[in-house]
MITIVO-334682 format. One line per 10 residues: for each residue y, x, z of N, C-alpha, C. Coordinates in steps of 0.001 Angstrom, whole numbers. Layout:
# MITIVO-334682
Y/X/Z/Y/X/Z/Y/X/Z; ...
# end
This chain:
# MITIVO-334682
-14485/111790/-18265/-13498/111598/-19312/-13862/112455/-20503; -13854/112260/-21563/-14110/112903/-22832/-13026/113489/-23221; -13417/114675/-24035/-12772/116176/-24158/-11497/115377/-25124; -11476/114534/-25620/-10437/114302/-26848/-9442/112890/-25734; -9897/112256/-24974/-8705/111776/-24057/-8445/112295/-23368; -8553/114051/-23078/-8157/114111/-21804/-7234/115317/-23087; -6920/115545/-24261/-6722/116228/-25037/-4895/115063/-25720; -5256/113848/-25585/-4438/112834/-25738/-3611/113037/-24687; -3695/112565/-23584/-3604/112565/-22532/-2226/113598/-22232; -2976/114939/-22185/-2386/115926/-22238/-1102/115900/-22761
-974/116199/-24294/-378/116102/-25297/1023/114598/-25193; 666/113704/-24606/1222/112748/-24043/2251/112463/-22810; 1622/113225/-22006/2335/113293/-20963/2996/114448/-20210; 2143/115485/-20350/2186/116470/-19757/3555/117404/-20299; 4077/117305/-21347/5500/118109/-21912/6057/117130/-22835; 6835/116958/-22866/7264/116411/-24474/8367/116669/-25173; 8101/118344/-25083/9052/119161/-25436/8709/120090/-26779; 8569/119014/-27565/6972/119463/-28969/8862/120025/-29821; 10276/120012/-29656/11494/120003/-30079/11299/121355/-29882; 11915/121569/-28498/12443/122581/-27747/11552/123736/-28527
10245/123569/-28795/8925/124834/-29035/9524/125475/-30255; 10490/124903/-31039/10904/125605/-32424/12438/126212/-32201; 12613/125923/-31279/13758/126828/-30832/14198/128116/-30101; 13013/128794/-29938/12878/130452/-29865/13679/130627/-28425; 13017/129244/-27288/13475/129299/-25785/12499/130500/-25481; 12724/130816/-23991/11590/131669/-23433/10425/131057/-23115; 9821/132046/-22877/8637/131678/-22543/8184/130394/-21471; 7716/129544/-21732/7349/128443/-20052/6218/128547/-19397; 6265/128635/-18713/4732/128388/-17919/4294/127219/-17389; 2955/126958/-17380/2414/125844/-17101/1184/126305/-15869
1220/125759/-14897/217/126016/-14186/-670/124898/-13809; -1941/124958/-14149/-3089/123728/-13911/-4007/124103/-12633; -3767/123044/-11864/-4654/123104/-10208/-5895/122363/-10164; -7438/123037/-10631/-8082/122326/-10466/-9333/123111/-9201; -9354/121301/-8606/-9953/121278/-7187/-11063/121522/-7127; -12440/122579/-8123/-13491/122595/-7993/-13377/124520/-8662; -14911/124664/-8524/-15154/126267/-8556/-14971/125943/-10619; -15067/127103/-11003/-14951/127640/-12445/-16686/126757/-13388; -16536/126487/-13834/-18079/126143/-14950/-17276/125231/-16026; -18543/124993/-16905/-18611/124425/-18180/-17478/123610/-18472
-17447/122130/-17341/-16986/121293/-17044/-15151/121874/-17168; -15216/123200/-16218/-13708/123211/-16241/-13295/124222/-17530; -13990/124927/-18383/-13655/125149/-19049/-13125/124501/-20423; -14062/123399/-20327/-13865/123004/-21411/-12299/122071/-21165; -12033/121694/-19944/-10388/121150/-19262/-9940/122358/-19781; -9860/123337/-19747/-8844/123830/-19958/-8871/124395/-21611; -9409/124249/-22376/-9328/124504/-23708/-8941/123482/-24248; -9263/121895/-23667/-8306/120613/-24276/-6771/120975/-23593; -6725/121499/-22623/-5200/121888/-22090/-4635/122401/-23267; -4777/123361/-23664/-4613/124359/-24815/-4601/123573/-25774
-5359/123102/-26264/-5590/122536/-27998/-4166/121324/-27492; -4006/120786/-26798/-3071/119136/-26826/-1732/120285/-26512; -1270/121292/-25846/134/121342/-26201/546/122461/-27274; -891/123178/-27538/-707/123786/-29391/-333/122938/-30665; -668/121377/-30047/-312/120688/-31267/699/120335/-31164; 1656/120712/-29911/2837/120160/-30073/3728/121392/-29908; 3462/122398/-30234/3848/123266/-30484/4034/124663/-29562; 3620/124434/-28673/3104/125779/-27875/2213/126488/-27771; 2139/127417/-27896/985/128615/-28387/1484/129435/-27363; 353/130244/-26734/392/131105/-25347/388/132541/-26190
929/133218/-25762/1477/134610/-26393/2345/134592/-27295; 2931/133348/-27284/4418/133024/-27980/5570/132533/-27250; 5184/131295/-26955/6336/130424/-26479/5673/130070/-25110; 4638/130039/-24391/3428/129235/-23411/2818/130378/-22676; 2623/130443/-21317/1821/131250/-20622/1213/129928/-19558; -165/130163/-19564/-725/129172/-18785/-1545/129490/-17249; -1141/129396/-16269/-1477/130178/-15357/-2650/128983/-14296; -3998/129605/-14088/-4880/128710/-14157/-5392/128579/-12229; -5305/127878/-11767/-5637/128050/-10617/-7259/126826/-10124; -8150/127655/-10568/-9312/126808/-9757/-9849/127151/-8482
-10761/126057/-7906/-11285/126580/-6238/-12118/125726/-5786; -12833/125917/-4433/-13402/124819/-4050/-12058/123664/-3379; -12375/123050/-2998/-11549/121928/-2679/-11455/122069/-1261; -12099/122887/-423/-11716/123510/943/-10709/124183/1009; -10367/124850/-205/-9124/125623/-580/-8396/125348/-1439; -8312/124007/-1593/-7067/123575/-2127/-5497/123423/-2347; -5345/123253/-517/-3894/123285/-179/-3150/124463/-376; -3995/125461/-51/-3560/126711/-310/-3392/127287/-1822; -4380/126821/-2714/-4065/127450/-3871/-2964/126668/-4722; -2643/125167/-4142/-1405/124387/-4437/-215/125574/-4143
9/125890/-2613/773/126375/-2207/2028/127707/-2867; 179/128631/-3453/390/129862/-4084/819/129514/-5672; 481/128383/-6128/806/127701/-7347/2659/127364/-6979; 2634/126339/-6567/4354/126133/-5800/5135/127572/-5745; 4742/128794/-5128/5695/129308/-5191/5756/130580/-6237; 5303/130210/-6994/5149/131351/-8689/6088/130294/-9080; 6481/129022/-8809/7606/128225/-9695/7668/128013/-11494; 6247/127399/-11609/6214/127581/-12896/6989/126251/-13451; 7316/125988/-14916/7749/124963/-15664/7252/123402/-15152; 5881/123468/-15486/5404/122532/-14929/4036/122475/-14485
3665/121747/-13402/2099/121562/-12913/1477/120520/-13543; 162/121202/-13887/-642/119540/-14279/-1964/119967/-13513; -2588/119012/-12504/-3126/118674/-11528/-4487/117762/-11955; -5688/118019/-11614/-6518/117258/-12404/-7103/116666/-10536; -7282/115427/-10959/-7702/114837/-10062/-6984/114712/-8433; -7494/113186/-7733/-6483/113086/-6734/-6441/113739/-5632; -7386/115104/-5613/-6874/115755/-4241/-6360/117086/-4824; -6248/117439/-6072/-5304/118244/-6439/-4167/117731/-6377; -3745/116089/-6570/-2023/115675/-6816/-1880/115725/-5141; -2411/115153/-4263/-2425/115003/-3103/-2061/116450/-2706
-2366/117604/-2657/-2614/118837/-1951/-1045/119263/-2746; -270/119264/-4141/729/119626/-4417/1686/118886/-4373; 1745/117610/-4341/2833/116727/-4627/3394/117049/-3371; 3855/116653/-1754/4153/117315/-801/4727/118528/-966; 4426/119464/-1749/4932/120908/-1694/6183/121232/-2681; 6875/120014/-3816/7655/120315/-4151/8295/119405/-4979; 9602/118956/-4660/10083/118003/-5129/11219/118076/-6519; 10718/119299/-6964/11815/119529/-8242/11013/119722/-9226; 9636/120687/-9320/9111/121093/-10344/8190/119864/-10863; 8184/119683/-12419/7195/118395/-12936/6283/118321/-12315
5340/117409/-11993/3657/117295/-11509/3463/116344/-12892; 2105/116842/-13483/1369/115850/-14562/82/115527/-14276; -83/114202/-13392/-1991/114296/-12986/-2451/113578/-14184; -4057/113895/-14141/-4809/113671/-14938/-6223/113404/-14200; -6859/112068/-15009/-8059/111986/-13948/-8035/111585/-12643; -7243/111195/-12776/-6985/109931/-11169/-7687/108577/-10679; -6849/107856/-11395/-7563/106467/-11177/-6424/106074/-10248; -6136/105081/-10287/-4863/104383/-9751/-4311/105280/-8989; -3080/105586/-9616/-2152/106249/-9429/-1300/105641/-8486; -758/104477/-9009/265/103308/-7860/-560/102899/-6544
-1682/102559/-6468/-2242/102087/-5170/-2532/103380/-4546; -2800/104643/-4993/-2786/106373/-4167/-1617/106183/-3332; -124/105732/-3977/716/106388/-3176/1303/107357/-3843; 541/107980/-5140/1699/108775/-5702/2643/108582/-6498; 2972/107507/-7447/4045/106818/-7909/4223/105698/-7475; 5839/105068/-8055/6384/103699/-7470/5105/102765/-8206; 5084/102916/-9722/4787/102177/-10680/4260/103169/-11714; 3140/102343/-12610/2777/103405/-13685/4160/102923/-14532; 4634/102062/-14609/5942/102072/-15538/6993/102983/-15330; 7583/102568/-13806/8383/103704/-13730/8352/104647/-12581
7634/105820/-13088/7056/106655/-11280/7523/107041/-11055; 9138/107465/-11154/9817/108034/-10429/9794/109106/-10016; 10687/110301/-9409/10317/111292/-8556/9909/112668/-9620; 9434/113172/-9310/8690/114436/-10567/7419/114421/-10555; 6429/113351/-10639/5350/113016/-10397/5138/111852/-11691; 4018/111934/-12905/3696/111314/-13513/2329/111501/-14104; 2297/110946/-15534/627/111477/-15745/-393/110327/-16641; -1643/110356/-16755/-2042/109206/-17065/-3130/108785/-16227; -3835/107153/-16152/-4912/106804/-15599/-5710/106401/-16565; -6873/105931/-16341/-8093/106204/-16866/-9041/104782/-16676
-8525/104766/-15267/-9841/103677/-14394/-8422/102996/-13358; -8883/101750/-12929/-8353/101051/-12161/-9274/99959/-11019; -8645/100163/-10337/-9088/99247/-9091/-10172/97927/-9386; -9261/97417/-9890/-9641/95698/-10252/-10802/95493/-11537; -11330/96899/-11688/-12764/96992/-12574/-13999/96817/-11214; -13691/96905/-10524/-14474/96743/-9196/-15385/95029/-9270; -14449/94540/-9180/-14569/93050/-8963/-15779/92314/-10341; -14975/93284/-11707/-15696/92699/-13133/-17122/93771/-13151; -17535/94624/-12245/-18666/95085/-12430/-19191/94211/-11615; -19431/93554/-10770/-20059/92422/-10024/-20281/90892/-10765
-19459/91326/-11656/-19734/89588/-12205/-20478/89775/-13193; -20475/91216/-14472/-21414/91729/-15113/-22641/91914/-14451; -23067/92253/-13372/-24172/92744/-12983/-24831/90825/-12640; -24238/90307/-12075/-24416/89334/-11867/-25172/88074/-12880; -24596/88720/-14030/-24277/87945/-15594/-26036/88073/-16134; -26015/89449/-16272/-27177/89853/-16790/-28506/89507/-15396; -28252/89780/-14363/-29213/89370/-13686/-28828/88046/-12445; -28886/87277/-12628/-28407/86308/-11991/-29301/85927/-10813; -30913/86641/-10327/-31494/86893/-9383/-30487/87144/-8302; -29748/88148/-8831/-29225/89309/-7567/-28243/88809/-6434
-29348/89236/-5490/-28233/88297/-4025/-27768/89834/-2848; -28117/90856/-3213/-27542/91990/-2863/-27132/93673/-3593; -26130/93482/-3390/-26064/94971/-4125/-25551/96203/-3250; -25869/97364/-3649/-25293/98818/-3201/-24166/99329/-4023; -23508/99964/-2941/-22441/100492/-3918/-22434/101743/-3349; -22567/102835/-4856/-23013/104529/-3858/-22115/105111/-4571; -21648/105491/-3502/-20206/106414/-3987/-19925/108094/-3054; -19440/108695/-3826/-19791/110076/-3764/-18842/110615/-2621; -18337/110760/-1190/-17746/110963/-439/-16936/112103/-470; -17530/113034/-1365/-17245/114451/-1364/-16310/114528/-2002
-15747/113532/-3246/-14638/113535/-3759/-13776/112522/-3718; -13742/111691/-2655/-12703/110980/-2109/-11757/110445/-2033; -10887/109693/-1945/-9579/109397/-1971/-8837/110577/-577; -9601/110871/117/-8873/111223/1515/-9824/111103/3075; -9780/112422/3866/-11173/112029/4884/-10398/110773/5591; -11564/110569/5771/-12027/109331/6662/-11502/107923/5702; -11107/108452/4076/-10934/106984/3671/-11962/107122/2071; -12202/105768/2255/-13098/105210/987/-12291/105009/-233; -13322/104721/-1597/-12937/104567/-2263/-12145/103166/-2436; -10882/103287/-3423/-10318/101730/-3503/-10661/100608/-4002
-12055/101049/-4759/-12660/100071/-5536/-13688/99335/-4819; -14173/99653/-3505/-15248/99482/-2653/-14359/98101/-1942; -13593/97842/-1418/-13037/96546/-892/-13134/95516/-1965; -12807/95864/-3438/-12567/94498/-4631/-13795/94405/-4662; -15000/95437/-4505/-16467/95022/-4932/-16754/93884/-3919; -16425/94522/-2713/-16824/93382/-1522/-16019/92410/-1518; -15013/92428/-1773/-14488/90689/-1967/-14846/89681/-2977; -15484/90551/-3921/-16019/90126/-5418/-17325/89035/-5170; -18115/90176/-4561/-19766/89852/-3998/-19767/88716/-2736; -18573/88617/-2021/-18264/88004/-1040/-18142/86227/-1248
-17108/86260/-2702/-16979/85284/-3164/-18591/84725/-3927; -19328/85518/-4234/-20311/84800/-5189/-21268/84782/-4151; -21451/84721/-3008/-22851/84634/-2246/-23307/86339/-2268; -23099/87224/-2277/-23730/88577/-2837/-23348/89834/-1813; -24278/89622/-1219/-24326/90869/-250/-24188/92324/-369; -23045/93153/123/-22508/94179/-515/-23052/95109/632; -23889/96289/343/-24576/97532/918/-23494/99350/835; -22898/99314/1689/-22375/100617/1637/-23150/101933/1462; -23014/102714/415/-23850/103899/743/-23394/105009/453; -22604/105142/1133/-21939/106502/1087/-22690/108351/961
-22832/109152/-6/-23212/110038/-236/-22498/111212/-442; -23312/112556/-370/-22475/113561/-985/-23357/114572/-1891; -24918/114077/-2021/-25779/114922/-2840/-26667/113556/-3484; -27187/114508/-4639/-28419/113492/-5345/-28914/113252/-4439; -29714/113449/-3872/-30921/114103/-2784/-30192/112635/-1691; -29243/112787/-1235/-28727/111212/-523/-28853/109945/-991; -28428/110441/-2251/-28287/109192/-2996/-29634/108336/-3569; -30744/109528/-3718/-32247/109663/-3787/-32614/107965/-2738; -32473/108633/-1467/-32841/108211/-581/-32065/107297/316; -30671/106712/-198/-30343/105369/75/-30756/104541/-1258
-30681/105268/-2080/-31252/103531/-3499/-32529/103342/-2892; -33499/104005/-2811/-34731/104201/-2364/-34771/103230/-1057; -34194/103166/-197/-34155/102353/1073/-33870/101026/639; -32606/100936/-407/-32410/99306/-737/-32837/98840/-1586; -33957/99984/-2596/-34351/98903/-3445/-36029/98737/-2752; -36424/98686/-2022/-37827/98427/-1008/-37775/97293/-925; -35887/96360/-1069/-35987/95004/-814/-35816/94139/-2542; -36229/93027/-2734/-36387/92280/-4245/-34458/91910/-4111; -34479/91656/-5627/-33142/90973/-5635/-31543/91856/-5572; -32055/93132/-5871/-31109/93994/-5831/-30451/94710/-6824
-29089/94640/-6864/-28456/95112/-8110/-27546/97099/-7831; -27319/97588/-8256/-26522/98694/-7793/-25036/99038/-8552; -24039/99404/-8021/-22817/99618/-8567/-22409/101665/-8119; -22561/102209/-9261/-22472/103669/-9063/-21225/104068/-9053; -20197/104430/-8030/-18493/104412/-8044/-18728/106181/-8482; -18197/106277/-9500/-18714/107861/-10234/-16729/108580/-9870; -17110/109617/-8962/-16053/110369/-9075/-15337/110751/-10187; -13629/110815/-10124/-13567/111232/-11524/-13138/112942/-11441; -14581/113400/-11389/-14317/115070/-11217/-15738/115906/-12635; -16035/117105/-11875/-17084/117538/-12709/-18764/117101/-12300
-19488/116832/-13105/-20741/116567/-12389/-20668/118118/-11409; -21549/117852/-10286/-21800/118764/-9131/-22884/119337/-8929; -24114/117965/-8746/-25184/118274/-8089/-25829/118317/-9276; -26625/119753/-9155/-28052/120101/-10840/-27580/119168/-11893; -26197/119370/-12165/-25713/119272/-13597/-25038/117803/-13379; -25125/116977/-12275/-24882/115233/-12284/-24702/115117/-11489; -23522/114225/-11550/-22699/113435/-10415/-24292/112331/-8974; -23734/112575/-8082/-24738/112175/-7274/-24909/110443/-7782; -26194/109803/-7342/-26045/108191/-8197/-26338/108453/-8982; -25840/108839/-10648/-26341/108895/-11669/-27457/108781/-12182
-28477/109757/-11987/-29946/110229/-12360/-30696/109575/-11657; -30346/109522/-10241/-31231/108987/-9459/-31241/107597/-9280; -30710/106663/-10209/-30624/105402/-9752/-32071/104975/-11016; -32482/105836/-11523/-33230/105389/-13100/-34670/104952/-12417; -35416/105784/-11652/-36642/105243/-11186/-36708/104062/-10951; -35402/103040/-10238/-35772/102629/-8776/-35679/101234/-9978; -35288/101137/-10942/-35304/100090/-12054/-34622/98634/-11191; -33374/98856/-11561/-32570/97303/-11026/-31715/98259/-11410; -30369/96925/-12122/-29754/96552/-12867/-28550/97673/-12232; -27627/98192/-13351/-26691/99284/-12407/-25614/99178/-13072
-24238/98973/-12633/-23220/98795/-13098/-22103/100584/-12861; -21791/101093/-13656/-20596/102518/-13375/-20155/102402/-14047
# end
């Protein structure tokens, strides 16, 4: 996601209390739960945090204290937990095993996710119209892009009678479950004659060496299901880099 929608975004959903900021309330706190260690990637999340509710009128050492909780994602639940009970104003949660790991823990204080990807088929709202509950936010990506990367890939190479779909395990919907976009691909490919290849990964270095296995065969297209987190592996999301050698057609 780029630094200026996730800066929209923010600014959008996450308070919309741009009123209240000129009325000399106390201080609020905001606490942001993100599910990976500290780098570039999360810094720069959290300086669009900053810049989208400065423009609506909160400034930290005034009216705003922002209390920052990052980690690996082994320690997630727990740093949800320790987040939950500091009881700040509101949570904003980047990605779905940060909403997953806090939503459960408290049913009064706001949740604002960001960087999800279907929000309604997760399970964490009724509806993106009306989500109900103290749980809202924005999406980005949706399910049913699954299906139109198969007919694109298809479009441009109309050879293609099998494809891979490599998707990064490590950031997940949930263990032992796949991504939601991996069933519309296969019903997609299903309908057109087009043989759908699972390849589940959690390093370049995997991902190296399943494209590598399926493209040995002619006639092959690839679909890269790109987590929506920070690149990981030597600077890039696994899939990415490594799909460039193997030269056939790649849809993300």
């Amino acid at each position: 996601m780029r630094r200026r929608e996730f800066i929209a975004g923010i600014s959008a959903a996450a308070w919309p209390l741009s009123a209240r900021a000129q009325q000399g309330e106390r201080v609020r706190r905001v606490s942001f739960l993100y599910p990976f260690p500290e780098g570039p990637y999360y810094r720069r999340r959290v300086a669009a945090l900053r810049e989208g509710l400065a423009q609506l009128g909160w400034i930290e050492g005034r009216n705003l204290k922002i209390d920052l909780y990052p980690g690996p994602q082994e320690q997630i639940s727990n740093r949800a937990a320790e987040l939950v009970r500091s009881v700040p104003d509101v949570i904003v949660v980047f990605g779905p095993n940060a909403t997953r790991a806090v939503q459960p823990q408290t049913r009064n204080i706001p949740i604002v996710f960001v960087v999800i990807g279907e929000p309604e088929a997760r399970g964490f709202v009724k509806s993106l119209a009306r989500p109900e509950g103290n749980v809202t936010g924005f999406s980005n990506f949706f399910v049913s892009l699954g299906g139109k990367w198969v007919e694109l890939l298809k479009a441009v190479a109309p050879q293609i009678s099998r494809i891979a779909m490599v998707s990064d395990i490590s950031f997940g919907p949930g263990p032992g479950q796949i991504p939601a976009t991996i069933p519309v691909i296969e019903a997609a490919a299903k309908e057109m004659g087009i043989e759908a290849v699972r390849i589940p990964v959690r390093t370049s270095a995997e991902a190296a060496v399943g494209i590598r296995a399926f493209a040995d065969r002619p006639n092959g297209g690839l679909v890269v299901i790109t987590p929506m987190g920070p690149p990981r592996v030597s600077g890039n999301q696994p899939g990415r880099r490594v799909q460039a050698p193997f030269h056939r057609p790649v849809a993300h």
